[in-house]
GUNU-223985 format. One record per residue: residue number from 1; residue in one letter; x, y, z of N, C-alpha, C, O, CB in turn. Coordinates in steps of 0.02 Angstrom, whole numbers. Atoms other than C-alpha are relative to their C-alpha. Glycine has a CB too. Example, Ala and Ser with C-alpha at 12.3 -4.5 7.8 and 13.67 -1.06 7.14 Angstrom:
residues 2
@num: 1 | residuo: A | nX: 45 | nY: -59 | nZ: 0 | caX: 615 | caY: -225 | caZ: 390 | cX: 45 | cY: 60 | cZ: 0 | oX: 97 | oY: 59 | oZ: 33 | cbX: -50 | cbY: 1 | cbZ: 62
@num: 2 | residuo: S | nX: -42 | nY: -59 | nZ: -3 | caX: 684 | caY: -53 | caZ: 357 | cX: -39 | cY: 55 | cZ: 37 | oX: -14 | oY: 110 | oZ: 45 | cbX: 20 | cbY: 23 | cbZ: -71
***
This chain:
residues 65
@num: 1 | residuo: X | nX: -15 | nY: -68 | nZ: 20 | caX: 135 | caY: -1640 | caZ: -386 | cX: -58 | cY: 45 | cZ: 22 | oX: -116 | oY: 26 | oZ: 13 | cbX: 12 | cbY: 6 | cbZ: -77
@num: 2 | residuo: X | nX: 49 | nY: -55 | nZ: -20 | caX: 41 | caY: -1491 | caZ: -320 | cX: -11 | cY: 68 | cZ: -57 | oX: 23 | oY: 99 | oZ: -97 | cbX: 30 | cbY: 29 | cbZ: 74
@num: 3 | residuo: X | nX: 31 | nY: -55 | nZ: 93 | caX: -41 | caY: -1368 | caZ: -455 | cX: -34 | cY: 74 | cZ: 64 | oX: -73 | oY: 63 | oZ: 110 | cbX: -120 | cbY: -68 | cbZ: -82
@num: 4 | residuo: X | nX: 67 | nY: -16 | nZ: -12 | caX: -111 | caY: -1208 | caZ: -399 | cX: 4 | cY: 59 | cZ: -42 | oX: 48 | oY: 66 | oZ: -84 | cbX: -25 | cbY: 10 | cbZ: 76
@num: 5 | residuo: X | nX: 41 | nY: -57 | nZ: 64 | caX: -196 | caY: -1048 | caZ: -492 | cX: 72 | cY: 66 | cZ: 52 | oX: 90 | oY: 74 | oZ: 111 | cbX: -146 | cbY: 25 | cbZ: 15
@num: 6 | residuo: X | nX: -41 | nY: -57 | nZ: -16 | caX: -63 | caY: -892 | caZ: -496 | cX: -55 | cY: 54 | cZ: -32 | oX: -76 | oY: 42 | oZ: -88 | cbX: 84 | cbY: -2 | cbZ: -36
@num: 7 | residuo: X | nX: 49 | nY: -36 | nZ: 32 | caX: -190 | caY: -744 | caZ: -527 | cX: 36 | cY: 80 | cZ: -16 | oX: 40 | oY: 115 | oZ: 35 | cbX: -71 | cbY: -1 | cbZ: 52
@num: 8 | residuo: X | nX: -25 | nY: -48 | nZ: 4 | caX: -108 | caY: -589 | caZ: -601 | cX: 61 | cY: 24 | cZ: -57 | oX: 80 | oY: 79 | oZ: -77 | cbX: 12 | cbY: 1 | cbZ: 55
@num: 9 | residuo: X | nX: -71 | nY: 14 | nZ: 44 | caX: 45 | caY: -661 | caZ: -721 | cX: -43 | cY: 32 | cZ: -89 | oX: -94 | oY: 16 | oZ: -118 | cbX: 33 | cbY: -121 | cbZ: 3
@num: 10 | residuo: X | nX: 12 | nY: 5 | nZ: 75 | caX: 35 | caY: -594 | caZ: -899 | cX: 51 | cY: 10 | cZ: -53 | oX: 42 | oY: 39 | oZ: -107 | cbX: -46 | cbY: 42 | cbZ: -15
@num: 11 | residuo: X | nX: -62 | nY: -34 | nZ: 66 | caX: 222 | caY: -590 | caZ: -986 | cX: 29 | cY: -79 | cZ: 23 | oX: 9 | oY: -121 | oZ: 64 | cbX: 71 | cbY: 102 | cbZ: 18
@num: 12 | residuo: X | nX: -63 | nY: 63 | nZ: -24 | caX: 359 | caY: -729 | caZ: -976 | cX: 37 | cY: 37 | cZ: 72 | oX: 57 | oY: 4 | oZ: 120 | cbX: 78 | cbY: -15 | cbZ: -80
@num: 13 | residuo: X | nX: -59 | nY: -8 | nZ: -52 | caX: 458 | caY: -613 | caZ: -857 | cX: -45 | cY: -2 | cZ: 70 | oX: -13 | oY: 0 | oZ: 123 | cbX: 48 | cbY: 81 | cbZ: -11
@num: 14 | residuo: X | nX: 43 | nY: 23 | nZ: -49 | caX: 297 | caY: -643 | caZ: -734 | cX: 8 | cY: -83 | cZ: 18 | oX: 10 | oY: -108 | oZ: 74 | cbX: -70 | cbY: 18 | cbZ: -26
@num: 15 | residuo: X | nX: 4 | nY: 83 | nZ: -2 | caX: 303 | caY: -840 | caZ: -772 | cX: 94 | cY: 1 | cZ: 66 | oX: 103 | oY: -18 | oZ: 124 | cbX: 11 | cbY: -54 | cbZ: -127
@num: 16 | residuo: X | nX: -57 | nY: 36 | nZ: -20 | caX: 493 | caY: -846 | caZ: -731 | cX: 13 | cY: 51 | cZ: 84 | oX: 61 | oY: 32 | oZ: 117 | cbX: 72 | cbY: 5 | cbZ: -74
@num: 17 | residuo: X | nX: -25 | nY: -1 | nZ: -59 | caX: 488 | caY: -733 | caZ: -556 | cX: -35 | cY: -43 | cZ: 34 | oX: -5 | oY: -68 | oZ: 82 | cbX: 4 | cbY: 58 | cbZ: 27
@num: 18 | residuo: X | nX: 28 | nY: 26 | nZ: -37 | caX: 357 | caY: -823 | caZ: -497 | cX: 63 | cY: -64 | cZ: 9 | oX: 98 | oY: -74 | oZ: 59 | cbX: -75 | cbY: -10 | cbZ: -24
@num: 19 | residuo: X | nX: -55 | nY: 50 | nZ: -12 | caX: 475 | caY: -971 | caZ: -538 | cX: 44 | cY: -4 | cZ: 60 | oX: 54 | oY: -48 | oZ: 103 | cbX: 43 | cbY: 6 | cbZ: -50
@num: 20 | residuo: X | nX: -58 | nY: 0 | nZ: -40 | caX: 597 | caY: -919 | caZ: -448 | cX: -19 | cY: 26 | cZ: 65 | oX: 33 | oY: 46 | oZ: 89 | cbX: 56 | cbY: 39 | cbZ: -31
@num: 21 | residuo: X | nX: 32 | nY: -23 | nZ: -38 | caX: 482 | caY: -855 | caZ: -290 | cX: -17 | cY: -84 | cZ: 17 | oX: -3 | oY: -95 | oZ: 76 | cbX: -51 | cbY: 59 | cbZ: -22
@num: 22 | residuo: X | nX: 12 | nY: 50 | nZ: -18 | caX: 433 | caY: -1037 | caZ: -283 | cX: 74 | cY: -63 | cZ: 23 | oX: 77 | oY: -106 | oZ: 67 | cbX: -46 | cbY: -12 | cbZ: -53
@num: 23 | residuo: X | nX: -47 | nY: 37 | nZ: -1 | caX: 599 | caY: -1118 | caZ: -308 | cX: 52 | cY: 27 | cZ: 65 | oX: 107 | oY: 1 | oZ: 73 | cbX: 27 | cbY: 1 | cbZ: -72
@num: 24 | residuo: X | nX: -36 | nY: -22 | nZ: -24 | caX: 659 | caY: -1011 | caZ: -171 | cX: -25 | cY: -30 | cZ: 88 | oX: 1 | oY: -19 | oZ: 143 | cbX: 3 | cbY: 72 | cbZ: -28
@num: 25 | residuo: X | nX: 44 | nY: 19 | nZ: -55 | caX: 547 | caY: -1088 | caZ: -44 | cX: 17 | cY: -79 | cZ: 12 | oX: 8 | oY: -120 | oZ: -33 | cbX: -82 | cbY: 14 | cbZ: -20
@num: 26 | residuo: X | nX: -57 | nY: 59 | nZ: -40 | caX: 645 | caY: -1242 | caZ: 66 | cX: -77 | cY: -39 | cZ: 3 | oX: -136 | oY: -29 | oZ: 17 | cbX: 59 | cbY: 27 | cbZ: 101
@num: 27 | residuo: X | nX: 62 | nY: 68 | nZ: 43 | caX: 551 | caY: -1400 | caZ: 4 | cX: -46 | cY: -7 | cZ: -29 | oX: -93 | oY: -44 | oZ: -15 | cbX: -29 | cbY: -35 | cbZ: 22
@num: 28 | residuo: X | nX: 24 | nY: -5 | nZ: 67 | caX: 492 | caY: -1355 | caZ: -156 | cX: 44 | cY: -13 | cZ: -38 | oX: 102 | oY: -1 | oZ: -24 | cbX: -24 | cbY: 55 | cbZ: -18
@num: 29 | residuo: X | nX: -54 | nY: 19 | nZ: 49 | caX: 567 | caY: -1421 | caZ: -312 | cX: -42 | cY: -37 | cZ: -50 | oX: -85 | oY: -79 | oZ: -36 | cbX: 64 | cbY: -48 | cbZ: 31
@num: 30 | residuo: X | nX: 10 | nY: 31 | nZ: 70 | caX: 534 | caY: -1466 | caZ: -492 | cX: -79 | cY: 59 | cZ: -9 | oX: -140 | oY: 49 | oZ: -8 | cbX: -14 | cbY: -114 | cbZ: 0
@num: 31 | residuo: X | nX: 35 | nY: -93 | nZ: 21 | caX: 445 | caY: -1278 | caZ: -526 | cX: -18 | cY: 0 | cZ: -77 | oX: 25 | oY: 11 | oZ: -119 | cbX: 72 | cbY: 79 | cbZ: 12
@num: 32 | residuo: X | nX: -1 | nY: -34 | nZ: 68 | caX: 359 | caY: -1257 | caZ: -686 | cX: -64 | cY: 52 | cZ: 20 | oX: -82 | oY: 61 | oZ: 78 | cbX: -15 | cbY: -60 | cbZ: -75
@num: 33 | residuo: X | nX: 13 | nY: -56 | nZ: -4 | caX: 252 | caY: -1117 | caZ: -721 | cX: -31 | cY: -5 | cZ: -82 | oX: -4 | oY: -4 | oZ: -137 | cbX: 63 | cbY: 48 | cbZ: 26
@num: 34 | residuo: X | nX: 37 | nY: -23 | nZ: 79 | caX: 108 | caY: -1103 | caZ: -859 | cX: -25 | cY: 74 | cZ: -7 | oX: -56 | oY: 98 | oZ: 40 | cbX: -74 | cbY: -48 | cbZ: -17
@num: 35 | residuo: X | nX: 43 | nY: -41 | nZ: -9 | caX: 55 | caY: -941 | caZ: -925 | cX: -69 | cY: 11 | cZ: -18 | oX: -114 | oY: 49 | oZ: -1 | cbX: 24 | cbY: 35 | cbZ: -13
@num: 36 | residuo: X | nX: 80 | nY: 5 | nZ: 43 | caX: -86 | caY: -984 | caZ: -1029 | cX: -59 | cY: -38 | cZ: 91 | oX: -112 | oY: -18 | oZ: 115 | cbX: 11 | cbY: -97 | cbZ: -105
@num: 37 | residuo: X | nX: 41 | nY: 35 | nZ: -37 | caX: -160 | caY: -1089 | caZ: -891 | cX: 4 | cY: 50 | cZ: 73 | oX: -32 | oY: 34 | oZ: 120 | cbX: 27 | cbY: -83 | cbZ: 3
@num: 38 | residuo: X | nX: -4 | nY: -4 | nZ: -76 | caX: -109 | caY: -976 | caZ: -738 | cX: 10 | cY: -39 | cZ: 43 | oX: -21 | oY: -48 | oZ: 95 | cbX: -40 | cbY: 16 | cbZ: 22
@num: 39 | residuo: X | nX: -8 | nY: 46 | nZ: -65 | caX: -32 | caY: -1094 | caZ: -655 | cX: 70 | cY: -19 | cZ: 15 | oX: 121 | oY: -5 | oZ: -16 | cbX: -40 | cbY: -67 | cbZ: -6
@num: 40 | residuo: X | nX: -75 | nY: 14 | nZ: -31 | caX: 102 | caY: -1166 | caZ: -553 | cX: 10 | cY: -86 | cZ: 38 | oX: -26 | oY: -100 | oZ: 87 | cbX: 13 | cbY: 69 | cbZ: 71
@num: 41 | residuo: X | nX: -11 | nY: 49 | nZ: -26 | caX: 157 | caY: -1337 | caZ: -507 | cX: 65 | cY: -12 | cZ: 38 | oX: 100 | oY: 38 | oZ: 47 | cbX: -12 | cbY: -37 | cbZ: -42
@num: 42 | residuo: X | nX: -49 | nY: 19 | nZ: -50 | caX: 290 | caY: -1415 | caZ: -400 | cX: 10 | cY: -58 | cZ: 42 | oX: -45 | oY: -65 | oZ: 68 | cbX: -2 | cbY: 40 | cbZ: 37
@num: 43 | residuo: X | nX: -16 | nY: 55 | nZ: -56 | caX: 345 | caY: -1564 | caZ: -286 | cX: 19 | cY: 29 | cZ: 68 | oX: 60 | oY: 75 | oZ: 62 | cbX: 61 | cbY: -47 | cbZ: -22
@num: 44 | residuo: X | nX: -18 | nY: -17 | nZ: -37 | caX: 367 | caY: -1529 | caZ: -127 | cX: -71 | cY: 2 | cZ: 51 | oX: -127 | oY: 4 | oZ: 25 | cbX: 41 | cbY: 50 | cbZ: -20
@num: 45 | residuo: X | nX: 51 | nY: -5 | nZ: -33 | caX: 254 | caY: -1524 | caZ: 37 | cX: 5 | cY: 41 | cZ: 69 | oX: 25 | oY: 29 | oZ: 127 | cbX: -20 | cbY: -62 | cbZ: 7
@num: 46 | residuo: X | nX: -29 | nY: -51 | nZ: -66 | caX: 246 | caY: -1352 | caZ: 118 | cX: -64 | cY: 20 | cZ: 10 | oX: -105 | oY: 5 | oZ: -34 | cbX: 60 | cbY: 70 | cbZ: -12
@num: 47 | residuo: X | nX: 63 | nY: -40 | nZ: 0 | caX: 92 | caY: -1249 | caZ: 196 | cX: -9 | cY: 40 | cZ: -51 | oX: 36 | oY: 76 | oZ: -73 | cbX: -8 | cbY: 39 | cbZ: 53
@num: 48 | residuo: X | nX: 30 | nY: -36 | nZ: 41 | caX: -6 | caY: -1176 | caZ: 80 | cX: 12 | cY: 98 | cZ: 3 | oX: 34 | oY: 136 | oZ: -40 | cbX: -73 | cbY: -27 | cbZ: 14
@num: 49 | residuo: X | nX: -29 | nY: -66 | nZ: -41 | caX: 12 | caY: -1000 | caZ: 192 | cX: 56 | cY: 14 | cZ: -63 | oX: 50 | oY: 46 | oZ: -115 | cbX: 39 | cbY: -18 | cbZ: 97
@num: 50 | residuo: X | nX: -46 | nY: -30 | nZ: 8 | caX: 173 | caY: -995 | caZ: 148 | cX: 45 | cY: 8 | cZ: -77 | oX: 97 | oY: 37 | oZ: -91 | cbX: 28 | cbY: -24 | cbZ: 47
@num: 51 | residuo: X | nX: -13 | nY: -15 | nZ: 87 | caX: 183 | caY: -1014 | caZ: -55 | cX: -44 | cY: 76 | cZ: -1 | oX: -20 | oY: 125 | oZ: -30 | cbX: -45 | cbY: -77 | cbZ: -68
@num: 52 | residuo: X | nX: 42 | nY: -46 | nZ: 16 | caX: 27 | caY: -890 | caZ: -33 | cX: 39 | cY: 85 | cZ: 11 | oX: 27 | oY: 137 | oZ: -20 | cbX: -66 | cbY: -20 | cbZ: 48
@num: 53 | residuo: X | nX: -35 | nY: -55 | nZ: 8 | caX: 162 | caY: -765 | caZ: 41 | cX: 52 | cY: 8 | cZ: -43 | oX: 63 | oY: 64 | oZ: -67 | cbX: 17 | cbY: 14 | cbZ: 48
@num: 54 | residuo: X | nX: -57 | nY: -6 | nZ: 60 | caX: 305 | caY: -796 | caZ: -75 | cX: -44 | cY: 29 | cZ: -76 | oX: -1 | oY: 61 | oZ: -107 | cbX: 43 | cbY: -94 | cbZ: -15
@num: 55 | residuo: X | nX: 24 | nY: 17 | nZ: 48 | caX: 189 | caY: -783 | caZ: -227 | cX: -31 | cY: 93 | cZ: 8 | oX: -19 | oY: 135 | oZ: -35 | cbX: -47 | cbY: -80 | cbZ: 2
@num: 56 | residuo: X | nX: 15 | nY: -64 | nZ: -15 | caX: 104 | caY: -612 | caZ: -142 | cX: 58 | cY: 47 | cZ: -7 | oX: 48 | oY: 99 | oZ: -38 | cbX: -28 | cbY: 0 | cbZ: 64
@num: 57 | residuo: X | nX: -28 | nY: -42 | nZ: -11 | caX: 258 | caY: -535 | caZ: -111 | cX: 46 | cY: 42 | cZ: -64 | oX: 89 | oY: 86 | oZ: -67 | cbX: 27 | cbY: -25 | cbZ: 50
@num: 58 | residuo: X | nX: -46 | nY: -1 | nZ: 72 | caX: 307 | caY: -543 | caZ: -303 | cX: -40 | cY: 50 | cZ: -38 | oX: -28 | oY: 78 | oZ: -91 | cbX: 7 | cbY: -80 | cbZ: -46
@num: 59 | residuo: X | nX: 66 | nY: -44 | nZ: 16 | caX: 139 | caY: -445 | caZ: -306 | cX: -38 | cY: -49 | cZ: -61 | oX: -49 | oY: -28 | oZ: -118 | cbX: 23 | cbY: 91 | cbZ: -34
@num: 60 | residuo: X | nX: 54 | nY: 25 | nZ: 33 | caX: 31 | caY: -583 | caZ: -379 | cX: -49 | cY: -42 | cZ: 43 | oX: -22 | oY: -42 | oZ: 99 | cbX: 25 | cbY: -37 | cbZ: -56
@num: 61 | residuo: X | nX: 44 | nY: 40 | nZ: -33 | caX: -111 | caY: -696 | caZ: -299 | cX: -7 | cY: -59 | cZ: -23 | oX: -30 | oY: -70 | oZ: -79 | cbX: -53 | cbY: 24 | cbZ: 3
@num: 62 | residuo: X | nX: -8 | nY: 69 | nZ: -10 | caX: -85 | caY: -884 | caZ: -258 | cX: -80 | cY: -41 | cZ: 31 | oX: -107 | oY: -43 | oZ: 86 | cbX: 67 | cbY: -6 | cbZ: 57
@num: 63 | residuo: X | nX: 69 | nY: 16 | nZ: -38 | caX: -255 | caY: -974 | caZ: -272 | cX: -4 | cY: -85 | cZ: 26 | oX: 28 | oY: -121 | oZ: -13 | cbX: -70 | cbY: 17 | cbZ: -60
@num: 64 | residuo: X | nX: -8 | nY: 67 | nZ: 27 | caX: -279 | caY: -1156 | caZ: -227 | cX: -26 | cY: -17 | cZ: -28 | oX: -75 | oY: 15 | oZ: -48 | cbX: 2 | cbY: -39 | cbZ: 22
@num: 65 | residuo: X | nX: 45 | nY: 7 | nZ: 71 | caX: -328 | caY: -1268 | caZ: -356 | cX: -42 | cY: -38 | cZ: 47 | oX: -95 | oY: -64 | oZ: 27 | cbX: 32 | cbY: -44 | cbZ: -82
***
């Protein structure tokens, strides 16, 4: 599983777009989403790049862990 730091989330309705910003991204899967921890996990093995733009474009910042 891959973990990394979401920098910017502070409601549930932040937790769940990111969710769905990740889950939308072709070979990613099994998406959770902490808010206490800022963070985001997942299965899947894509460039980093390209979570970093899905994750930006939701207007938050994707750090790695």
């Amino acid at each position: 599983m891959t973990s990394i730091r979401i920098k910017g989330m502070s409601c549930q309705h932040c937790v769940a777009s990111t969710k769905k910003a990740l889950e939308g991204i072709q070979g990613i899967s099994a998406v959770s989403v902490n808010l206490d921890k800022g963070e985001a996990c997942f299965e899947g093995s894509v460039p980093f790049e390209t979570v970093e733009k899905a994750i930006s474009a939701i207007g938050f910042e994707a750090i790695k862990s």
